[in-house]
Kinemage of the C-alpha trace (Angstrom):
@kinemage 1
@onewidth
@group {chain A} dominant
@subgroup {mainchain}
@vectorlist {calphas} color= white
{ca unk a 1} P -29.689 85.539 -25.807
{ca unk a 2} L -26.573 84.411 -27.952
{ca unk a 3} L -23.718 83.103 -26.573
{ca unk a 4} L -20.775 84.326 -28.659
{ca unk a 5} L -18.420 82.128 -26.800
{ca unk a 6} L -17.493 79.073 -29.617
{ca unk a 7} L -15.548 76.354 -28.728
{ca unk a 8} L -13.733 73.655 -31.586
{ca unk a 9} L -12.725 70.313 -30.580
{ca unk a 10} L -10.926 69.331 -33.557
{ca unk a 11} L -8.925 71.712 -35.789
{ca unk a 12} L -8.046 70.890 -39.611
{ca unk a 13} L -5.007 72.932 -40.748
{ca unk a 14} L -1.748 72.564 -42.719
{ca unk a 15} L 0.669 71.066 -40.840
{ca unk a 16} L 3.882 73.650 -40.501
{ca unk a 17} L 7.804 73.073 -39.251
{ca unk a 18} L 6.789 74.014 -35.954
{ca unk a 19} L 4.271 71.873 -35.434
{ca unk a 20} L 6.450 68.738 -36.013
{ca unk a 21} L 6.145 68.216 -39.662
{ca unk a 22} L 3.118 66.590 -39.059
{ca unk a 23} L 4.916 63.559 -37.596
{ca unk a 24} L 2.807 63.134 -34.526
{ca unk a 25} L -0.607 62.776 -36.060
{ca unk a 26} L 0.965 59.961 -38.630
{ca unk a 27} L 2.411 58.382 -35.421
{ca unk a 28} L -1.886 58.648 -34.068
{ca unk a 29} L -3.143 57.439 -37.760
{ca unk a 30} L -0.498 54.357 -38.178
{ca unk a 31} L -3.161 51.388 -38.761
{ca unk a 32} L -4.114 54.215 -41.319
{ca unk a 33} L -0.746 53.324 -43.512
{ca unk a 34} L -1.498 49.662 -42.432
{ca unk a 35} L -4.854 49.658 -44.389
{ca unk a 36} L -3.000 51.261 -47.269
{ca unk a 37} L -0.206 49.289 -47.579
{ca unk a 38} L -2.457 46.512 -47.816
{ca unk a 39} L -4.590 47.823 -50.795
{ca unk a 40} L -1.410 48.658 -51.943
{ca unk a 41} L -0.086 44.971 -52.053
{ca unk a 42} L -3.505 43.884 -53.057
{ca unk a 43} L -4.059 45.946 -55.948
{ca unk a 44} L -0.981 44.814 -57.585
{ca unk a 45} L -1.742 41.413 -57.915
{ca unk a 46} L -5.299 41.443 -59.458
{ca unk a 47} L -5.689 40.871 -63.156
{ca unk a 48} L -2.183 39.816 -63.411
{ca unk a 49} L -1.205 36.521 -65.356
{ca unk a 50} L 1.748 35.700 -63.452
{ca unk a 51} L 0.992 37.573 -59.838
{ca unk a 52} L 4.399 37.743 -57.740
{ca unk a 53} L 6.431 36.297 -60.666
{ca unk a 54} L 6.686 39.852 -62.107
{ca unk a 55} L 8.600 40.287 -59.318
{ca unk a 56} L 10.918 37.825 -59.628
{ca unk a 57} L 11.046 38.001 -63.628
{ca unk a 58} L 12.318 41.814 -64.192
{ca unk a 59} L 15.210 41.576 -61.875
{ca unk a 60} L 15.970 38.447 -63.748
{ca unk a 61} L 15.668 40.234 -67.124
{ca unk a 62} L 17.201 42.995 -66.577
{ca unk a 63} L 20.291 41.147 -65.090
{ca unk a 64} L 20.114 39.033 -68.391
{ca unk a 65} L 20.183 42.589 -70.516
{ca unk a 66} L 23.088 44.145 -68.530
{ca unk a 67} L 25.337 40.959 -68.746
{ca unk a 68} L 24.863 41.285 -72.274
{ca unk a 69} L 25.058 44.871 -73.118
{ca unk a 70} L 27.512 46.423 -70.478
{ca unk a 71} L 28.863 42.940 -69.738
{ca unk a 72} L 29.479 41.781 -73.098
{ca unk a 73} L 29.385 44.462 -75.400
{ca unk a 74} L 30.819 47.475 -73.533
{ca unk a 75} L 33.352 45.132 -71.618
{ca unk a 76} L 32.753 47.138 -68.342
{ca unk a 77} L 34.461 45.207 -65.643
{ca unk a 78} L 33.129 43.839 -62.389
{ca unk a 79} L 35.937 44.015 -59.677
{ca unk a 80} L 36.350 40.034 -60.355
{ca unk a 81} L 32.923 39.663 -59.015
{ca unk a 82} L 30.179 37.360 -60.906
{ca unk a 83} L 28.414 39.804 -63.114
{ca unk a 84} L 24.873 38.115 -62.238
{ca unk a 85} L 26.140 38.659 -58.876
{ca unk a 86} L 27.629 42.147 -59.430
{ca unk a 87} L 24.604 43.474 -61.472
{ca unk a 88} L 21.739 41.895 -59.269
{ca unk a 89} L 23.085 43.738 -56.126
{ca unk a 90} L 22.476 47.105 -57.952
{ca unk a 91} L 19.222 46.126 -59.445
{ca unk a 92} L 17.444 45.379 -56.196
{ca unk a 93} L 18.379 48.687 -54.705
{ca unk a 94} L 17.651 50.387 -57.640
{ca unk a 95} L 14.883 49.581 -58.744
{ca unk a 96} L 13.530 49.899 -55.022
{ca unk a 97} L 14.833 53.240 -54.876
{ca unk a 98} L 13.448 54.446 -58.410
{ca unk a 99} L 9.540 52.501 -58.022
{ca unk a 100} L 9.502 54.605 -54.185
{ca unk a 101} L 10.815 57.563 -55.906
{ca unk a 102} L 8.096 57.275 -58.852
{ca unk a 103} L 5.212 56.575 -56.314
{ca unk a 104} L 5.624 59.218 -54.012
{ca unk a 105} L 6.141 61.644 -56.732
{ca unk a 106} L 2.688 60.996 -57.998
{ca unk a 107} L 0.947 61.316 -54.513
{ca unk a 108} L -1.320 64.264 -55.244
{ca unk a 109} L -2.466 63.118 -58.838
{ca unk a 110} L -3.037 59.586 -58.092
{ca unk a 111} L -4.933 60.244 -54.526
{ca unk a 112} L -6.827 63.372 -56.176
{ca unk a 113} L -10.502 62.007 -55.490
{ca unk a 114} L -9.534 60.362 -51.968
{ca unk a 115} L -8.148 63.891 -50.638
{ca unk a 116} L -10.959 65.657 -51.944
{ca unk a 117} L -14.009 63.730 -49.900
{ca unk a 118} L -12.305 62.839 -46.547
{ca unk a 119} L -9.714 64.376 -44.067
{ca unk a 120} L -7.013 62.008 -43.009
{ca unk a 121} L -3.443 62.905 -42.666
{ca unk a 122} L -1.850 62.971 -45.867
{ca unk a 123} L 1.588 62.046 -45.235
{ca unk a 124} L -0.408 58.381 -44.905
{ca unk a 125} L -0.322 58.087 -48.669
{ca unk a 126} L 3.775 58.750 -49.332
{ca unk a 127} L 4.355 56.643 -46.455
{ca unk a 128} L 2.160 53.587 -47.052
{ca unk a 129} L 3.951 53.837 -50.883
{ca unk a 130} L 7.184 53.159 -49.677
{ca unk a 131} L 6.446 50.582 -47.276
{ca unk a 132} L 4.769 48.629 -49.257
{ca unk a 133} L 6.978 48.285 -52.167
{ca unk a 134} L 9.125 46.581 -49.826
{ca unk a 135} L 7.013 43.548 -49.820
{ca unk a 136} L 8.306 43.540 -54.013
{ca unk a 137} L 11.890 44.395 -52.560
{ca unk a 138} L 12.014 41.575 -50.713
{ca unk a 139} L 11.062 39.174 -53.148
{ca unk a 140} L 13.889 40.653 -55.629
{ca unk a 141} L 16.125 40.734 -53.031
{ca unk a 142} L 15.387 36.846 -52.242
{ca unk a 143} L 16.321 36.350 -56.196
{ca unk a 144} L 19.619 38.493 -55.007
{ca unk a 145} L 20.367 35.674 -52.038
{ca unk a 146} L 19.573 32.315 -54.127
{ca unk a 147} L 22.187 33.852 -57.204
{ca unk a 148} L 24.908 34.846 -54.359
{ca unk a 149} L 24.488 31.306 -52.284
{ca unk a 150} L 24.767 29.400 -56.068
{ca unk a 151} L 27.683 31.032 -56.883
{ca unk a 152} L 29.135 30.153 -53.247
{ca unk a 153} L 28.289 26.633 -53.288
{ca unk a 154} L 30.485 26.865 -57.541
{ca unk a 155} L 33.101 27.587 -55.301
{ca unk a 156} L 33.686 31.715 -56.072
{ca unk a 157} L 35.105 33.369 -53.674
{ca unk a 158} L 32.551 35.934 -52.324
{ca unk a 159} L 33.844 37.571 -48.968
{ca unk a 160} L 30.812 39.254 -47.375
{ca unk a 161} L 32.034 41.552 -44.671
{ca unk a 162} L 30.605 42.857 -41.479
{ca unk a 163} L 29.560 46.087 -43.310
{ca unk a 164} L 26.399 43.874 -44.387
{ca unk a 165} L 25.343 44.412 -41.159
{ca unk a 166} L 24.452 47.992 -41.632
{ca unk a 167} L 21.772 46.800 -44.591
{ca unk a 168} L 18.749 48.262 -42.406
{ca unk a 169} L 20.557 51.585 -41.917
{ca unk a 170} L 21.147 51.392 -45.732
{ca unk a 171} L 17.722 50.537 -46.930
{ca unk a 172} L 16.434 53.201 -44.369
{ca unk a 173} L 18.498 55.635 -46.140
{ca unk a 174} L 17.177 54.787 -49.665
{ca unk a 175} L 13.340 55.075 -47.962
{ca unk a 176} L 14.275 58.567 -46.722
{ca unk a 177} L 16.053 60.066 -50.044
{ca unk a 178} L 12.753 58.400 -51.914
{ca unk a 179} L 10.584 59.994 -49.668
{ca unk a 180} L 11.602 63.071 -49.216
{ca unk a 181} L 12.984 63.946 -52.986
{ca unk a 182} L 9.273 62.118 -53.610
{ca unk a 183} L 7.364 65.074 -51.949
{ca unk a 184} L 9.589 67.738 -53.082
{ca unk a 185} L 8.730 66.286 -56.561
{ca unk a 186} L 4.693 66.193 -55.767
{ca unk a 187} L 4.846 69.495 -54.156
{ca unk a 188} L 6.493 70.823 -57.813
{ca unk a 189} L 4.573 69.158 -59.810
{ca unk a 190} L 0.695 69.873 -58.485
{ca unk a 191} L 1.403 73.556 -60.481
{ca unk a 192} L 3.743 72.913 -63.363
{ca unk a 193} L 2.529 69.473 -64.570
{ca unk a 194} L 5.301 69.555 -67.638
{ca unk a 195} L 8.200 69.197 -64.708
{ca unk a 196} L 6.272 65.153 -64.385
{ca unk a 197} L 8.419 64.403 -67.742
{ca unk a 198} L 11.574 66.105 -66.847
{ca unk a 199} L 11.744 64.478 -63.641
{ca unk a 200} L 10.886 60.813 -65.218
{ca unk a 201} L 13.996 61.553 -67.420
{ca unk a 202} L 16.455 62.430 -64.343
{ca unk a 203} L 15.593 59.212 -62.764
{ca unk a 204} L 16.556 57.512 -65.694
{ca unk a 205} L 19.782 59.438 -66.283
{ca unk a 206} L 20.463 59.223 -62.622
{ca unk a 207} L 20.935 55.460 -62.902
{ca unk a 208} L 23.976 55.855 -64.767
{ca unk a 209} L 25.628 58.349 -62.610
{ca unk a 210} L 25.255 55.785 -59.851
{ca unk a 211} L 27.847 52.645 -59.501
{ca unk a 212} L 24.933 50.394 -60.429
{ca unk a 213} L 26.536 48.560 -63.967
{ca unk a 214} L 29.983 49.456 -63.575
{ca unk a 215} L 32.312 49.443 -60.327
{ca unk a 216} L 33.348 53.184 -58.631
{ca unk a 217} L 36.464 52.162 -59.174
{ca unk a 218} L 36.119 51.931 -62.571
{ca unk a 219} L 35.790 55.960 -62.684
{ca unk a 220} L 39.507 56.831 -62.781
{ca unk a 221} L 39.255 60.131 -63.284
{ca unk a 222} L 39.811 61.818 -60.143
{ca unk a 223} L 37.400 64.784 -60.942
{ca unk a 224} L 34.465 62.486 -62.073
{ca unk a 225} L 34.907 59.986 -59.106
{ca unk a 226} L 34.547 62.783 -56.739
{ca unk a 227} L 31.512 64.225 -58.601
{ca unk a 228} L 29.849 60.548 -58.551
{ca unk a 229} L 30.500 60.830 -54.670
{ca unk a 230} L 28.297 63.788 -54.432
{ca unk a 231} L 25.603 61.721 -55.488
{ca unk a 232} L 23.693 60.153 -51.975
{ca unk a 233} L 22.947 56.623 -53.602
{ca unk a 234} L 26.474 56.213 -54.634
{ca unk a 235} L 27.897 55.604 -51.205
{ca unk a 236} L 24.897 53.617 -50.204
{ca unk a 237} L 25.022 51.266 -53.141
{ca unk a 238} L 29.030 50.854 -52.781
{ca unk a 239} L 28.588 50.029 -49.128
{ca unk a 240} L 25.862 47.560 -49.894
{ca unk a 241} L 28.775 45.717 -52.398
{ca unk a 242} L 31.553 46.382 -49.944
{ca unk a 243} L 29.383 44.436 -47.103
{ca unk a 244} L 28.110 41.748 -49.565
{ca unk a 245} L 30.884 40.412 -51.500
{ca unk a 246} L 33.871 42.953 -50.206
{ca unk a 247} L 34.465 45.031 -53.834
{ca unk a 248} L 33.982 48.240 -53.698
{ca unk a 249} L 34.765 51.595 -51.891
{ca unk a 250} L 33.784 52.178 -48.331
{ca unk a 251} L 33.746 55.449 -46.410
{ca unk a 252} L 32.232 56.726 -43.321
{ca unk a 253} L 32.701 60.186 -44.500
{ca unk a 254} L 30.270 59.504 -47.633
{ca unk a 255} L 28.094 57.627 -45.717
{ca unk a 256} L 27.453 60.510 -43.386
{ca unk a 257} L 27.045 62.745 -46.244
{ca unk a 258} L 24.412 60.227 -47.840
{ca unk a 259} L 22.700 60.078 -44.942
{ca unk a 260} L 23.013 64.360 -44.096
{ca unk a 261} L 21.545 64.578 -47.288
{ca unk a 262} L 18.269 62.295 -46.366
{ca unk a 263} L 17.707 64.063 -43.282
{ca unk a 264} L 17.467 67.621 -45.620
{ca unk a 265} L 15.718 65.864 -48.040
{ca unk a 266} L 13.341 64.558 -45.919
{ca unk a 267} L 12.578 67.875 -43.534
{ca unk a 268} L 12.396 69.978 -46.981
{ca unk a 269} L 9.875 67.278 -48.589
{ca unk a 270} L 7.879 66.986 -45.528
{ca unk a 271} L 7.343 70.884 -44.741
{ca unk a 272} L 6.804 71.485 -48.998
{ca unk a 273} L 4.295 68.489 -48.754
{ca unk a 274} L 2.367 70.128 -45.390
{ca unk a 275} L 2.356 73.509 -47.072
{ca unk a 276} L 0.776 72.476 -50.733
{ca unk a 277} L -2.208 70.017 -49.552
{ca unk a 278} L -3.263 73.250 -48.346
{ca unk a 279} L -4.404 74.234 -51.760
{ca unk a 280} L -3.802 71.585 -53.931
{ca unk a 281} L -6.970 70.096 -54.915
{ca unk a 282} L -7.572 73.581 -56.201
{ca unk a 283} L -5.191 73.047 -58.496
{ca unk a 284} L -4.990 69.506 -59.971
């Protein structure tokens, strides 16, 4: 006799909107992203000459070229502030925001084999990415500190404000626009692998329609400054400034907006991501 009565203890599916995003079973696999943050870290330092001073030499460098180029040549001003100063605040946000950006972009293609021989929640991969580059983040944004406290101690007068307190909200806005613009990216770019260049180019572009080597208030025109405020990094790197030095332009108003546009971001990235590992080692 057969008994046609089957019962599964574990189901493997896409995760959909409904059921959370997925958010629930990253929450259950968290020492997952642990373990892959690590090999993350660890990775980056082997076969290196100079290990962690990478990290402390590009910020450096590009400071060095921006001084001279937009500094120097172009004659952009600062707001009075220090242009190692000025530029280095930008840089470490930047380049935070573009390397988390880059990452999670790539998830599919670079963890191709790993998806394709074990189950795990995949979300673990984008998120592990941007975690760990923070370890790097840190280290550039320690460079950041000793250039602001020399500059102090010569006597410039720096006036941080209390906006520096909202720093974690900030750099857990520039997480969530990586992320989520990340997986929109990955979800794109598993079918039409040509979009890979076009999107490398945008990031590059986008740098420059950001406040990140000249001052927002150096955008006069009226039409153009409220373009630039449509961009969500703007108002986070401007607050950064405002809290660290007090140059800039503050607003709550494009703050909220910076941080609305996360939130979409992030729910659009997350259900796109869900719905392609469905199918997507059939493609790559």
């Amino acid at each position: 006799m057969t008994n046609n009565n089957t019962y599964w203890t574990t189901e493997i599916s896409p995760n959909s909107f409904a059921k959370g995003l997925g958010l629930k079973e990253l929450w259950q696999k968290r020492y997952l992203v642990w373990l892959f943050i690590k090999r993350d870290i660890t990775v980056q330092f082997k076969q290196t000459i100079f290990g962690m001073g990478w990290y402390f030499i590009s910020p450096l460098f590009t400071m060095f070229m921006y001084i001279v180029v937009f500094g120097r040549i172009a004659g952009i001003p600062t707001d009075d502030i220090p242009q190692p100063v000025f530029y280095l605040s930008g840089i470490c946000l930047w380049e935070y925001f573009a390397e988390c950006l880059t990452a999670v972009s790539g998830t599919f293609q670079t963890n191709a084999g790993l998806y394709g021989k074990v189950y795990f929640p995949r979300l673990v991969s984008p998120v592990s990415v941007v975690l760990s580059k923070l370890f790097r983040f840190s280290l550039q944004l320690g460079t950041f500190v000793i250039v602001y406290v020399f500059f102090l101690f010569k006597g410039v007068e720096l006036r941080p404000t209390w906006y520096l307190f909202l720093f974690p909200l900030l750099l857990m806005m520039i997480q969530g626009i990586a992320l989520g613009l990340g997986l929109i990216i990955s979800s794109l770019t598993t079918k039409y692998r040509d979009l890979v260049n076009f999107f490398g180019v945008f990031v590059s572009l986008w740098m420059y329609a950001t406040p990140i080597v000249y001052p927002l208030s150096y955008v006069t025109n009226p039409t153009l400054h409220k373009i630039m405020l449509y961009n969500p990094m703007t108002a986070i790197i401007e607050t950064f400034k405002y809290g660290a030095y007090g140059a800039g332009e503050f607003s709550w108003q494009a703050l909220a907006y910076s941080f609305g546009c996360m939130v979409v971001l992030l729910i659009i990235g997350i259900a796109m991501f869900n719905r392609k590992q469905k199918f997507f080692i059939d493609t790559i």
